[in-house]
C-alpha positions, -999 to +999 in steps of 0.1 A: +277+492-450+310+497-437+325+504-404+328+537-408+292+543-420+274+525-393+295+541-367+281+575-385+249+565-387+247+554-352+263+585-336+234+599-321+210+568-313+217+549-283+211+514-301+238+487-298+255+466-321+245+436-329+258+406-313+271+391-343+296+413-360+305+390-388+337+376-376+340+334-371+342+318-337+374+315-323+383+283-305+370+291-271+336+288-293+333+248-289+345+251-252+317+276-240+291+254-263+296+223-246+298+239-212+264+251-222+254+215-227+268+206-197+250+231-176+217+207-170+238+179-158+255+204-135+224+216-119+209+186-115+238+169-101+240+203-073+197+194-073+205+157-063+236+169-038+210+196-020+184+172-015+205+143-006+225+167+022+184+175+034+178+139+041+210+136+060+201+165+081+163+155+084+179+122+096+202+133+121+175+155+140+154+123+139+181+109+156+191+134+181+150+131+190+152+096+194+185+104+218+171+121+240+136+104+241+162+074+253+180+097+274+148+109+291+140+074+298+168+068+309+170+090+333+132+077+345+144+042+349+175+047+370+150+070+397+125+041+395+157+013+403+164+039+431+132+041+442+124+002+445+162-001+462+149+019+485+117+000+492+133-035+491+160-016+522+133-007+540+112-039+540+144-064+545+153-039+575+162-064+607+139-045+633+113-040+608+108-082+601+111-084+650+082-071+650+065-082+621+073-116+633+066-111+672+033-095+657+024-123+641+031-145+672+065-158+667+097-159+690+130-169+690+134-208+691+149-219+730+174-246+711+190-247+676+199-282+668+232-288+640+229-310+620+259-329+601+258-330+559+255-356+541+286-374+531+288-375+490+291-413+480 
């Protein structure tokens, strides 16, 4: 049938032509076949990049958890250190120990006596 007579008999259906119209490949052909095969590889090399850029995210919030876990700890340990300054102030305090001691029965001694070092031989 020629061009002419399938365009006739086509006229008033709404039916395409078909996809192959007879005519060879040109040489874009090969190209857009072996894209075609390359199209897996290509989709599962964006598969492997997607899930690999995941982990690295997944990682870095485990990271910035374990932050500020440390930060939080951290911050716990430097108000305990103040804390126990505090405490170690209060009980080496001069007037605090005077009457510790002169509650416990001790006084000032009447005489100190100096005593010379040892020469080294």
């Amino acid at each position: 049938m020629s061009r002419a007579g399938r365009s006739a008999a086509l006229r008033g259906h709404t039916a395409a032509l078909p996809a192959w119209s007879g005519r060879r490949p040109g040489p874009g052909w090969r190209r857009l076949a072996s894209s075609r095969r390359a199209l897996p590889a290509v989709l599962v090399g964006l598969l492997a990049a997607g899930l690999a850029l995941a982990a690295l995210r997944v990682d870095l919030i485990r990271v910035r958890y374990a932050l500020a876990d440390a930060l939080a700890s951290e911050a716990a340990l430097r108000s305990e250190r103040a804390e126990l300054l505090a405490e170690v102030r209060r009980l080496r305090d001069p007037s605090r120990l005077g009457s510790l001691a002169r509650a416990a029965g001790l006084a000032r001694p009447e005489r100190v006596i100096d005593l010379a070092a040892p020469e080294a031989p």
